[in-house]
Structures are given as C-alpha cells and as structure tokens.
C-alpha positions in Angstrom: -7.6 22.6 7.4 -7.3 19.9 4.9 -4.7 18.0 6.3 -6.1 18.5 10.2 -9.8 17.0 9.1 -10.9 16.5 5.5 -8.1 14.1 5.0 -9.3 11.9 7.3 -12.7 12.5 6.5 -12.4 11.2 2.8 -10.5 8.8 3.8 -13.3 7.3 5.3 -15.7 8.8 3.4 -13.7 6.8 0.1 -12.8 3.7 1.7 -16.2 3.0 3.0 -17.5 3.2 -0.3 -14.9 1.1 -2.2 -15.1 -1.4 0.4 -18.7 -1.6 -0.1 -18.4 -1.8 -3.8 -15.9 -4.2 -4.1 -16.8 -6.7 -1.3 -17.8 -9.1 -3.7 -14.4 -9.0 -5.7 -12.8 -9.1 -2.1 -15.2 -12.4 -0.9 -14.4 -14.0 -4.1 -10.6 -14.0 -3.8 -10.6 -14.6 -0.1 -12.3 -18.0 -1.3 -10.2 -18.5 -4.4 -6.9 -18.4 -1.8 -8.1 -20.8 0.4 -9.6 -22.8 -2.1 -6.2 -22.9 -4.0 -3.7 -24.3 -0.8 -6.4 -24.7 2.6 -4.3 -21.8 4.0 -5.3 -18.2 5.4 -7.0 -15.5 2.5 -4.9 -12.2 4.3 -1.5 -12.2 5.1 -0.7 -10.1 8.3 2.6 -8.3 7.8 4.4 -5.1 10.2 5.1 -1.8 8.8 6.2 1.0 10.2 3.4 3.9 10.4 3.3 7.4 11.1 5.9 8.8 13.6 7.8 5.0 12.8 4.8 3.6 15.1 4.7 0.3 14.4 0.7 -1.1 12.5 -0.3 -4.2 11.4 -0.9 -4.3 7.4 -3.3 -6.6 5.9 -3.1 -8.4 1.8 -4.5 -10.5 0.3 -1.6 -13.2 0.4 -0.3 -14.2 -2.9 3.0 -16.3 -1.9 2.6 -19.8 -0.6 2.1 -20.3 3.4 4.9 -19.7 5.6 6.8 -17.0 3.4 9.3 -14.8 4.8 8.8 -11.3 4.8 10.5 -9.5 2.0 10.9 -6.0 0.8 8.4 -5.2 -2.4 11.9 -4.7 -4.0 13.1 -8.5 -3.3 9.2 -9.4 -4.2 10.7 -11.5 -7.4 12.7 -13.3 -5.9 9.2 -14.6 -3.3 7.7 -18.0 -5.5 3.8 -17.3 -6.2 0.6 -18.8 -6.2 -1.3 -19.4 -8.9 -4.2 -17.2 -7.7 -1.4 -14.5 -6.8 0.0 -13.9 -9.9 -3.9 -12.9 -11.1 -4.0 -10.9 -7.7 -1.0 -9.0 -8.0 -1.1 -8.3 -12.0 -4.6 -6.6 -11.2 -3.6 -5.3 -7.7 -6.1 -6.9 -6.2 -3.8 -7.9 -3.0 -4.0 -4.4 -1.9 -7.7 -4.4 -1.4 -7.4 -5.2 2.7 -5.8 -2.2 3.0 -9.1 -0.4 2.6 -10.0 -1.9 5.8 -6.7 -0.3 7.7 -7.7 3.4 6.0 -11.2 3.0 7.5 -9.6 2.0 10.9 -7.6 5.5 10.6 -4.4 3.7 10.7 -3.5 4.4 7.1 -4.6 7.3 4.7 -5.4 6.5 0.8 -2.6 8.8 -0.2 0.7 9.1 1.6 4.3 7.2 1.7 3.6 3.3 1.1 4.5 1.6 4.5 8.0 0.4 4.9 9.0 -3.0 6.6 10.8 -2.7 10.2 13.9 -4.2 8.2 13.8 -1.1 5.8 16.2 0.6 8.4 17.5 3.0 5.3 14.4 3.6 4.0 12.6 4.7 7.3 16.1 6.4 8.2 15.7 8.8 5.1 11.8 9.1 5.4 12.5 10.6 9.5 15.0 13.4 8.3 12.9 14.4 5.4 10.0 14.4 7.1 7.9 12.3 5.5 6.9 10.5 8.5 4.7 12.5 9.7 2.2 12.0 7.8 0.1 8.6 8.0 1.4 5.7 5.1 -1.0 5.7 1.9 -2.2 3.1 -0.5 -0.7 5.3 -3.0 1.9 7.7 -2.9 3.7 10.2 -4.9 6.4 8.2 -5.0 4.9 4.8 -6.3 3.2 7.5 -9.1 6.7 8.9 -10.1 7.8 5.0 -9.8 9.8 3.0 -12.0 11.3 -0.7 -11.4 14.3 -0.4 -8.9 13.8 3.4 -7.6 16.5 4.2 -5.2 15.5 4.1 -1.6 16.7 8.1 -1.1 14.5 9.3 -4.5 11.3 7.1 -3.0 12.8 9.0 0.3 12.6 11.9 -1.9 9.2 11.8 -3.1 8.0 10.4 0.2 9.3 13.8 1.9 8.1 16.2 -0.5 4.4 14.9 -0.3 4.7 15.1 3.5 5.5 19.6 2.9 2.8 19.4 0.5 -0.3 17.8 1.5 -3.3 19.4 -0.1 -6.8 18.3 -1.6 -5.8 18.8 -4.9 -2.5 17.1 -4.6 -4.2 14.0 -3.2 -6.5 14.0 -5.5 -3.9 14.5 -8.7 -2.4 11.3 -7.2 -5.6 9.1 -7.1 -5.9 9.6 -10.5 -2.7 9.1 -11.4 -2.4 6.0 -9.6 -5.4 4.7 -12.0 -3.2 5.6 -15.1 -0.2 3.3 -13.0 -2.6 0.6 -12.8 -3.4 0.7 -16.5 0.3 0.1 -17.1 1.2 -3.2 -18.2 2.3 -4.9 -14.6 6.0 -6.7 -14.2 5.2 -10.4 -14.3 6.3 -12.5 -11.2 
C-alpha cells in the first residue's frame, strides 16, 4: 500500500512544503549564479529514470557555462564557480530537484539518477532490480556512501532498497541523509 500510494503522496506532500520553505534560499542563489557569470541559474542535465526512461534533471549549476557532463565520480576533475563551491559544500545545488519530485518524476528516497553514459551502472541497477522504482534525492546508497564506492556496491544498495521499500525505511533514510549532510563535505 505504501509503495502503490503513500509514497507518492508524501512525496508531494514533503516537497511542496520544502519548496515553499526554502524558496527564498532557492531565489537567492538563482540570483547569486547569474549575478556571478550572466549565465543560466539551473543546469538541465539527462538521467535515466524509472524503467531506464529517460527525465530531464534540474541543479542549481555550479560549474562554469558550457561544461560537459560528467559523472558525480569525475565531479573533481569539473573547475567551479565561486558561488558553486558554497552551493555544493551546503548542497544547496540539489534544491531543483524538489521541483522534479513534485512533478512525480522523481521520489525523495530512491537510487540517485544515473547519466545515459553510466552504461555499467544502469546495467547493474536493471538485473538487481533497482530500476523499478523511481530515482530519489537520497538513497540508501549515497547514506551507506563513501568517496569512490564501486559502481556494483552503489548497484548493491540501489537494488536492495528497490525489494525493500517501506515507510519506515524511507523515513530511516531521510534522517540519515541529514546526519550525511552534517559531515564535513569533500572540497572541490
């Protein structure tokens, strides 16, 4: 029953709110970005969704104009803005996102959307199952993360949320993902 409504349900029940709540942390940094380099406030990037569907996920760009698409794992390598470096040590990029939850085309908890390029990744993901269920802001992977995981343990994780979706478990995850973002962030 969870997984069939209420999921979705507090998905939009939570992302309304936090949009509503931080929309003044989300106008300011839109104008911060453009005030830094003229250029656009979100960066527009493909992911793979649910079922390997292809979505459209929104950030709050932190690299200059023009970047190529990376991997998060090859994110180092990117050069950053000033304003990005604040945005990503306080996660801050991520906020768009809340928009794509609300749309239904992402959940708050679930496997963190790969890139098309991710081929092993979203290879690993299909057999485990873990694309069934809808990409999350959060995941149990990214909670059980450390710098470098191996694509099969994210994989891993990834699948064993997607057996195991329950209110509790998603719950235990959004407040562990609070504890991950008190963690001192890698600098960039």
């Amino acid at each position: 029953m969870y997984r069939a409504f209420f999921k979705r349900l507090l998905d939009v029940i939570l992302s309304g709110a936090a949009i509503l709540l931080l929309s003044p942390v989300m106008l300011v940094t839109a104008l911060l970005i453009r005030l830094e380099d003229g250029g656009p406030a979100l960066f527009r990037q493909e992911r793979a969704g649910q079922g390997g569907q292809p979505f459209r996920l929104m950030k709050f760009r932190s690299m200059p104009i023009n970047t190529p698409n990376v991997p998060s794992s090859q994110a180092g390598t990117i050069r950053v803005t000033r304003i990005g470096k604040f945005i990503r040590r306080a996660n801050i990029d991520e906020l768009p996102q809340l928009l794509t939850i609300f749309q239904g085309r992402m959940s708050l908890v679930g496997p963190r959307p790969a890139l098309p390029s991710q081929t092993r990744l979203l290879e690993l993901r299909a057999a485990n199952g873990a694309t069934a269920v809808k990409p999350g802001l959060t995941g149990l992977a990214q909670v059980n993360s450390y710098d470098g995981m191996p694509e099969e343990e994210k994989a891993r994780w990834d699948g064993e949320y997607a057996r195991r979706v329950t209110f509790l478990g998603d719950l235990s995850i959004i407040l562990r993902t609070f504890g991950y973002l008190a963690r001192r962030p890698p600098t960039y």
